[in-house]
N, C-alpha and C positions, 0 to 999 in steps of 0.2 A: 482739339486743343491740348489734351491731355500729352499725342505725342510728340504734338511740338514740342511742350516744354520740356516733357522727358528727353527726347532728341537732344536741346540745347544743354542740357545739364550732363550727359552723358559725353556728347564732344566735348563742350564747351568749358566745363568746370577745373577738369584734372590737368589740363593744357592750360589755364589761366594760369593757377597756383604754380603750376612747373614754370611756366613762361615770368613771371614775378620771381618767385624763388631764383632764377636763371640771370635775374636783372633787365629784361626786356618792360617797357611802357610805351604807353599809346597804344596809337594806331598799328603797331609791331607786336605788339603784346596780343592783341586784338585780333589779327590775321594768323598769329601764330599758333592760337590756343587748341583750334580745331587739328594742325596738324601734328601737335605736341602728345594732344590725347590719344590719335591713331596708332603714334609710335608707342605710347604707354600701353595701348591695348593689342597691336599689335606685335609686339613681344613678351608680351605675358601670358595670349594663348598659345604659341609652341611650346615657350619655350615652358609652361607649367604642366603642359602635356608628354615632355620631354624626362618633366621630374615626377607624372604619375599625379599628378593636379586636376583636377574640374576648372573652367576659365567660366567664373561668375562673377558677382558684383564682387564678393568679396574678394578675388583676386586681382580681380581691376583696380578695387580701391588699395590695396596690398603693395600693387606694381608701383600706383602711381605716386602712395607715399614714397616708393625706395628714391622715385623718380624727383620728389619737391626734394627729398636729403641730399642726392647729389647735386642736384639744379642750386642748393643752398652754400652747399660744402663749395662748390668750385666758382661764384660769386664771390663768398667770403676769404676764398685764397687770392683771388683776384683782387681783391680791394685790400687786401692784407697788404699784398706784395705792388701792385701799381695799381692805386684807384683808377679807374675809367675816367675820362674827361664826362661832363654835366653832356646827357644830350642838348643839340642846340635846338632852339624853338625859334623859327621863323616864319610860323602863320598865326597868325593873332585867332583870339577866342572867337572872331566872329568867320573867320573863315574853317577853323576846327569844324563848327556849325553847320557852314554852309556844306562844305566834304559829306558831314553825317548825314545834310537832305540829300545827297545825290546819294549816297550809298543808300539810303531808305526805300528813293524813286526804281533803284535799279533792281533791288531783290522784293520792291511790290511788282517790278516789272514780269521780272523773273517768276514771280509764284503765280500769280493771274496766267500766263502762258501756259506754265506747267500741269495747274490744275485746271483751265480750259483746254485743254490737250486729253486728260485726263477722265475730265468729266467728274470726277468726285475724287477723293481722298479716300482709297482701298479698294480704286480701282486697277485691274489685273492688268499688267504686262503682257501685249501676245506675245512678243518676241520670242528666239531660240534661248535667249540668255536668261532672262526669268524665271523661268522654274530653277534655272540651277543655283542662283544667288538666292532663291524663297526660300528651295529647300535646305538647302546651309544654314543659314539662318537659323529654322526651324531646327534644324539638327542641331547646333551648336546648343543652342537652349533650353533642349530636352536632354542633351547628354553630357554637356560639358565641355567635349572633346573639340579644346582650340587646337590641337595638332596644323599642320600643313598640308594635309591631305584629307582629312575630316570634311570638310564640304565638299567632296568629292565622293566620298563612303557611300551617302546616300542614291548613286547611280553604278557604282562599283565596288560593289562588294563582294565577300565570299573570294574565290580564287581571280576576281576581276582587280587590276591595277589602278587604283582613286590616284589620280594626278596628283603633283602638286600646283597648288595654289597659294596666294598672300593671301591671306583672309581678315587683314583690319578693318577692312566695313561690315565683313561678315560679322566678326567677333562684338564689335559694336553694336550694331543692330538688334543681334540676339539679346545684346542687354537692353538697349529700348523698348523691345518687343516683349520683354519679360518684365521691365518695370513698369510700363504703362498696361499690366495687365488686358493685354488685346487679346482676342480669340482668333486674329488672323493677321497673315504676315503684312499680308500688301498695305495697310495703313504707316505702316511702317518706314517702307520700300517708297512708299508715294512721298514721305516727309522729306526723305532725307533727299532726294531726287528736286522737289520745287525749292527745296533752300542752296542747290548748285549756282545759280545765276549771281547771290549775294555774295555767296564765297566765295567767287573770281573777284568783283568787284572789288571784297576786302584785301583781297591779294594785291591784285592793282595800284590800289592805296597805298598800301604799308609799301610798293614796288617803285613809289614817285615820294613818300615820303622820306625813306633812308637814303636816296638819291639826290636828296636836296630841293627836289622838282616843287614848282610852284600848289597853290592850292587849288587855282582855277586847271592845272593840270588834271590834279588829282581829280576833280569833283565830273571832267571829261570825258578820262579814261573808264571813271567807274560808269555811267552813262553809258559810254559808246561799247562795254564790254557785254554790256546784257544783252544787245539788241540782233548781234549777227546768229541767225539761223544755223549755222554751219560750224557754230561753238560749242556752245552744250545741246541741244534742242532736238538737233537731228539725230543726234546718238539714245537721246530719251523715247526717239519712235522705234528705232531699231534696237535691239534686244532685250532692254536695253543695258548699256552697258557700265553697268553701277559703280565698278571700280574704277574702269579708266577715267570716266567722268568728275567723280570724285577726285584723283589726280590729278586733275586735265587743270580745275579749277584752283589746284593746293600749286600749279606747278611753279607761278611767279615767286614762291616765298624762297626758293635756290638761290635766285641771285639777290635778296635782300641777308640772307644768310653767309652767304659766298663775301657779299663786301663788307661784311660787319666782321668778319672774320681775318680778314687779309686787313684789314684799315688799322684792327689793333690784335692782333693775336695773343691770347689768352685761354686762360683755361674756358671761362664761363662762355665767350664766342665760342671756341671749341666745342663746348657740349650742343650748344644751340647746332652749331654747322652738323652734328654726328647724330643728333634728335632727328634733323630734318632731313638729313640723306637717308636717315633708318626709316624715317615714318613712311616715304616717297616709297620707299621701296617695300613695304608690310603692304602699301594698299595696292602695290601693282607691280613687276618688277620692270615693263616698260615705264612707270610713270619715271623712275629715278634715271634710265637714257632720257626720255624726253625733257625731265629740267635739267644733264646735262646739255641737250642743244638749246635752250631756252637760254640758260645763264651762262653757258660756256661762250661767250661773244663779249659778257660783261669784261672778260679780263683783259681783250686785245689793247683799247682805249688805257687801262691802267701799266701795262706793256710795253705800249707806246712810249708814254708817258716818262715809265719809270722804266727800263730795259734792264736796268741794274738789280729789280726787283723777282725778275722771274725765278733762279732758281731760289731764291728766299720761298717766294711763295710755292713752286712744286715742291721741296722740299715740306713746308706745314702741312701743304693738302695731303703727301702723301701718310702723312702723322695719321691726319683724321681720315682716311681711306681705311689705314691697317686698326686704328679702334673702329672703324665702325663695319669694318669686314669680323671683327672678333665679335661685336655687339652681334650683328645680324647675322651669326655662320650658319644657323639655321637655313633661312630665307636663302643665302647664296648655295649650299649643297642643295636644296632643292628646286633651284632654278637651273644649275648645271644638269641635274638629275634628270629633268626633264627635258631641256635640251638635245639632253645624248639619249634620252631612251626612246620607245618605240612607237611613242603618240605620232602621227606623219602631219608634215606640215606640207602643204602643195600653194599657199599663195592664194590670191585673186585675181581674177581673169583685167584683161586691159580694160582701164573704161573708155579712152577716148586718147584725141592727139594733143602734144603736150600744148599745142596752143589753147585748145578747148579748154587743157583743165588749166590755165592760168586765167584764159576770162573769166571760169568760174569763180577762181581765189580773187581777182578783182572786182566781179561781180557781188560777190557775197553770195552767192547762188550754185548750187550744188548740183540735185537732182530737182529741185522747188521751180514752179511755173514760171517766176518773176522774176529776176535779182533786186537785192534792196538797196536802190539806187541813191539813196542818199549818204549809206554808209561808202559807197563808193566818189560821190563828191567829197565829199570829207576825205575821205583816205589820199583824192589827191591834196586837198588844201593842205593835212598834216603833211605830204612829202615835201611840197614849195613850202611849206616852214620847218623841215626837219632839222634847220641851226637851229629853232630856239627849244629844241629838247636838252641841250646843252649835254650834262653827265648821263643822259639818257639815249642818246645817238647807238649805243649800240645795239638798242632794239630793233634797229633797221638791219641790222646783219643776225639777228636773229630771224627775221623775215624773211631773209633773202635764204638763210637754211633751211627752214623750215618750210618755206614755199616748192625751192628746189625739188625736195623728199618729195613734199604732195604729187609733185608735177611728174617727175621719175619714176612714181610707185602706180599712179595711175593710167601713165601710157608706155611701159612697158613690161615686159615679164624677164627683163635679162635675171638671170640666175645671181649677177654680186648683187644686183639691186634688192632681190628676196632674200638673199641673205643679210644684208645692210639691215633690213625691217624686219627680219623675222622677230624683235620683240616686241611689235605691233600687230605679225600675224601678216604684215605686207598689204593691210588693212587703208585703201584710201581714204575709208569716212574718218579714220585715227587720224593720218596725217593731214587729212582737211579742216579738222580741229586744231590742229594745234598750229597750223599756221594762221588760223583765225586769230589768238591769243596775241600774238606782236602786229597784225593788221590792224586789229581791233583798237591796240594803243597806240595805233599811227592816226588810228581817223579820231580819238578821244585831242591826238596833238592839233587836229585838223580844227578841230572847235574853241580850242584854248588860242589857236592863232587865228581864226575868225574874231575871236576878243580882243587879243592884242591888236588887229589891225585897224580894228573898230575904235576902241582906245583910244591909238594913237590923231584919230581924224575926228572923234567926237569935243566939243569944249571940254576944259577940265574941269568945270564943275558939273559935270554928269560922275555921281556918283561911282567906284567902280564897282563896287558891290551889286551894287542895284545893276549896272551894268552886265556883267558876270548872272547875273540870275536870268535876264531877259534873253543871252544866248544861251546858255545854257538849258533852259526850261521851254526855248524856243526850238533845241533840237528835239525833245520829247516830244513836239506836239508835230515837226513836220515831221517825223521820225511814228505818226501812231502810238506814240508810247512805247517808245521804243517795238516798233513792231510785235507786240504784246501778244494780236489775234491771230496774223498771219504766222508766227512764232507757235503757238497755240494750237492752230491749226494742224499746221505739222507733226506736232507734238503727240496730236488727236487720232494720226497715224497706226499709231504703235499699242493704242488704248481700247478703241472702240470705232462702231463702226453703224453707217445709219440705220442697217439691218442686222440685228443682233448676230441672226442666223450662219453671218457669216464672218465672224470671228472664230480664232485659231480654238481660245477658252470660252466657248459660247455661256449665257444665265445660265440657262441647262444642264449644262455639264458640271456649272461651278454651284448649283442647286447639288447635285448629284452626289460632288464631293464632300461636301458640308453634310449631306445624308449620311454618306457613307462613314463618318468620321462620329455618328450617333450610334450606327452600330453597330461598329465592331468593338470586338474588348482590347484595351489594351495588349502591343504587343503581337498583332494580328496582322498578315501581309494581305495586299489586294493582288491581285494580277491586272494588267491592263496594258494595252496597245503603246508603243512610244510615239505615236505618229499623228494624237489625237491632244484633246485640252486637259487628260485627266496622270499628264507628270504634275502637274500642279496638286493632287491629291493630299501631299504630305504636307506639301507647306499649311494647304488649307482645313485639314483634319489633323494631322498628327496620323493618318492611315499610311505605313511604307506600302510604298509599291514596285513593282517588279525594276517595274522602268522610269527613269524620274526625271531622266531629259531624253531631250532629241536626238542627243550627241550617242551614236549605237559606235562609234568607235571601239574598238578591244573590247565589247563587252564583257561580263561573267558568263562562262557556262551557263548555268543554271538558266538566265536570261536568255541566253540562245536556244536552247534547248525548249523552254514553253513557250517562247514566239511563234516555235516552229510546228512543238506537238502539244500543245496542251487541250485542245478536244480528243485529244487520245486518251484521256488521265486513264479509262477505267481497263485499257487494256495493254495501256506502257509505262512499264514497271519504273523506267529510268524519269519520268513525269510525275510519276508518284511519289518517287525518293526524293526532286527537286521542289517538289511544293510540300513535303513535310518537312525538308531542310530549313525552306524558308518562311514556316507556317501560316500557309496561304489557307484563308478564312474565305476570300471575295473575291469576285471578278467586277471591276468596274471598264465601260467602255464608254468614248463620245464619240462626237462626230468627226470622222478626221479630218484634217489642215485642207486637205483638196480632195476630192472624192475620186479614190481610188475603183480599182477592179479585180478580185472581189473589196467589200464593203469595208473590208479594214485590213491594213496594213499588214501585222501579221498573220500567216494564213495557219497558225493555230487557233488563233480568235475568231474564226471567220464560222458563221451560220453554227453559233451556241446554243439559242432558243429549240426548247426542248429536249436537249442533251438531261436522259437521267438523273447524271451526276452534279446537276445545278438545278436551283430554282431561284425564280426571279422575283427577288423583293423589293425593287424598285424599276420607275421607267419615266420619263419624262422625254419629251419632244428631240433631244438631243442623247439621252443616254440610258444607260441599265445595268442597272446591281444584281447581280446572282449570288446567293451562295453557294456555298461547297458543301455538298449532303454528306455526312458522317462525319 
């Protein structure tokens, strides 16, 4: 409980104030806050690492005062020089109400999946991507160092090249994880993870609220948003992938941003629209292409409309482009940086033909046994009533791009099309997410015109209210709650497994680590295999180790160099200079991923037991601690 509310107070808090100071309420204010704070925390660790700063609370709280003063200052010029029109209100207090039970029903949906997936709250990640976001994490909060390359340090160090990365979840987390005084990261990493499902939701909302869209809309879309597998859920098994997830969920707030900015241009619109491009892009630098194809479809309709208005409006956006190209120049040299240097990017292999992967995206159904057939009846009902999403129609050409990508990326390998994606990594499970995002509020319209048709054929003295709750509460229940377990299930993938024995971070190993992290001193490196559960070492002790992901890409020397001879220590000089460089105290080993030949991956580590130069102070079922004699 503890880090929930830490959690909420850490997103939640410094995004409200800025979002208020800013002039935003409601339901906008609301959806905003989580993405306001990331931008507040994700420019405050480069760029204080850039001035020779530590990024802790008090820098946080530091940033996000500067953040409520300008969010104030450029309100109060705004209201000085052309007050805003009163936002308009056209959903009565009882359907406000009603919204808040759906959004309640969706992220108790969301959390029940996550943490039946999960199996407890600090429970470990097998995935490849895990260790790398624990140890960040870890690092950021034992050292300070919000740099752009700093959660990377801890796998590439020494003459080895730490990528860049965005790091605003990282930067975050480290403060949760240091204010709810935890002894390990994963309680952490699990919070922010089961509270995804409600942060789309809120998106949603605030995305049919600024729109105009009805309420029985709104209270549909948030409903119909939790429930597809193939939105957040699937990415929770695999790695899992904490930022883009995080993104995936922030991404509908672009085009509630996008039209509140073009409808009255202004400074305080402006800052909001340059908050929320900067925040998109601090947690991911795909997330900021993906909500532009997300909202880039919102302007066609307006276009149409007003043809007169386009170059008015390229003209403003390219305003807020060049401040918030000045805001983030960080985040952008480091994203070209990487681009052009010499990490190799090769793609993913085909998965299938492109009919297969559209029945998937119609199915709801991915890699999963089943499809979830209901969200596919619904998906057709919202298309046979796509007139009445009215100012909302052009989430259906958001669909239809974002479909495309999924469908292109996953049946073939042509070279522009890896290029087109490479800020996804060319990644299907990525672009099957996010075409989930505009499906998902097609089949939410699907339920809203199951009401309406229902309405219009039922007497008028059936309540509408009462009405509205009985479809709506009715998809929950033929829907499993929102497919909660089978959700869940999947989830369960990436977590745990019915035989301990063979998970990636087996009890054993994660016994092992938690040892290891009792004794060593401060300060003190372990050596260990990259191919087994113990990269997790640091997050889960504070013990560095040699190796701290999977990712053996460019490694460091030194890293290469003991993978290969370090049972040679007591007769190669150049092993000796590399473990007093990196002052290696321990050798920790587990069982590795799949059982190699010989016993461990690499064959410096291989048949240790009884080597002079080590004795063993630990051993359990899955692993063994040695030290290093003298």
């Amino acid at each position: 409980m503890a880090s929930v509310l830490v959690c909420l107070l850490v997103v939640g808090v410094p995004g409200l104030l800025t979002g208020l100071a800013a002039g935003l309420r409601g339901w906008v204010l609301a959806a905003f806050a989580p993405l306001l704070s990331y931008a507040i925390g994700g420019l405050a660790g480069p760029w204080a690492a850039a001035l020779g700063l530590p990024f802790n609370v008090w820098t946080y709280l530091a940033a996000a005062l500067l953040f409520i003063a300008v969010a104030f200052g450029v309100r109060w010029l705004t209201r000085r020089k052309s007050p805003p029109k009163p936002e308009q209100t056209h959903w009565t207090t009882l359907a406000h109400l009603a919204v808040a039970g759906c959004l309640i029903i969706a992220t108790a949906a969301g959390i029940f999946a996550a943490v039946r997936g999960m199996g407890h709250l600090g429970a470990i990640a097998q995935g490849g991507d895990g260790p790398y976001a624990a140890n960040g994490v870890r690092y950021i909060a034992t050292t300070g160092d919000g740099s752009l390359t700093g959660t990377g340090t801890v796998n590439w160090y020494g003459d080895g090249q730490p990528p860049f990365y965005p790091n605003a979840y990282h930067l975050l987390a480290a403060l949760q994880y240091t204010l709810s005084g935890s002894t390990s990261i994963p309680p952490t990493l699990d919070v922010n993870t089961m509270l995804l499902p409600g942060l789309l939701a809120l998106s949603f909302i605030a995305l049919v609220r600024e729109f105009r869209g009805r309420a029985v809309l709104a209270g549909s879309v948030a409903l119909a948003s939790a429930a597809p597998v193939i939105s957040t859920y699937e990415s929770m098994n695999r790695g899992p992938l904490y930022p883009f997830l995080l993104g995936l969920t922030l991404t509908p707030l672009a085009a509630v941003a996008l039209r509140r900015y073009l409808e009255r241009v202004a400074p305080d619109t402006g800052f909001v629209l340059v908050a929320v491009a900067v925040g998109l892009l601090c947690i991911h630098s795909s997330t900021l292409f993906g909500s532009i194809l997300f909202a880039g479809p919102a302007l066609l309709p307006r276009w149409v409309r007003q043809w007169r208005t386009i170059g008015r409006d390229l003209g403003w956006l390219a305003l807020v482009g060049v401040i918030s190209v000045l805001v983030a120049g960080l985040q952008l040299v480091g994203a070209i940086g990487l681009a052009n240097g010499p990490l190799p990017y090769l793609g993913w292999p085909v998965e299938w033909r492109a009919t297969a992967a559209l029945g998937a995206l119609l199915g709801f159904q991915h890699l999963e046994a089943h499809p979830q057939i209901w969200l596919s009846i619904f998906l057709g009902i919202g298309l046979a009533g796509f007139r009445r999403l009215g100012p909302l129609r052009w989430i259906g050409l958001t669909a239809l791009v974002t479909g495309l990508f999924y469908i292109a990326v996953s049946s073939t390998n042509s070279e522009w099309i890896k290029a087109l994606a490479r800020p996804w990594w060319d990644d299907p499970y990525r672009f099957m997410s996010m075409a989930a995002l505009p499906l998902s509020f097609i089949v939410g319209n699907g339920i809203a015109s199951l009401y309406d048709w229902l309405r219009e054929r039922l007497p008028a003295r059936v309540p509408a209210m009462a009405l509205s709750g009985v479809v709506l509460l009715g998809f929950v229940v033929i829907t499993n709650g929102l497919y909660w377990q089978t959700n869940g299930d999947k989830v369960a993938g990436g977590y745990r497994n019915e035989n301990p024995e063979k998970l990636i971070i087996t009890p054993g190993e994660e016994a092992a680590m938690v040892e290891l992290g009792k004794l060593a001193r401060p300060g003190e490196w372990a050596m260990n295999d990259r191919y087994d559960g113990t990269t997790w070492t640091y997050a889960l002790s504070g013990v560095r180790t040699v190796a701290a992901h999977d990712d053996g890409t460019l490694p460091p020397s030194d890293a290469t160099l003991l993978a290969k001879h370090f049972r040679e220590y007591e007769t190669n000089a150049a092993v000796r200079a590399a473990v007093a460089r990196l002052n290696i105290h321990w050798v920790i080993l587990g069982e590795p991923a799949e059982p190699p030949k010989p016993p461990v991956w690499s064959p410096g580590l291989n048949d240790l037991a009884g080597l002079p130069f080590l004795t063993e102070v630990f051993r359990d079922q899955d692993s063994v601690i040695y030290r290093l004699n003298g």
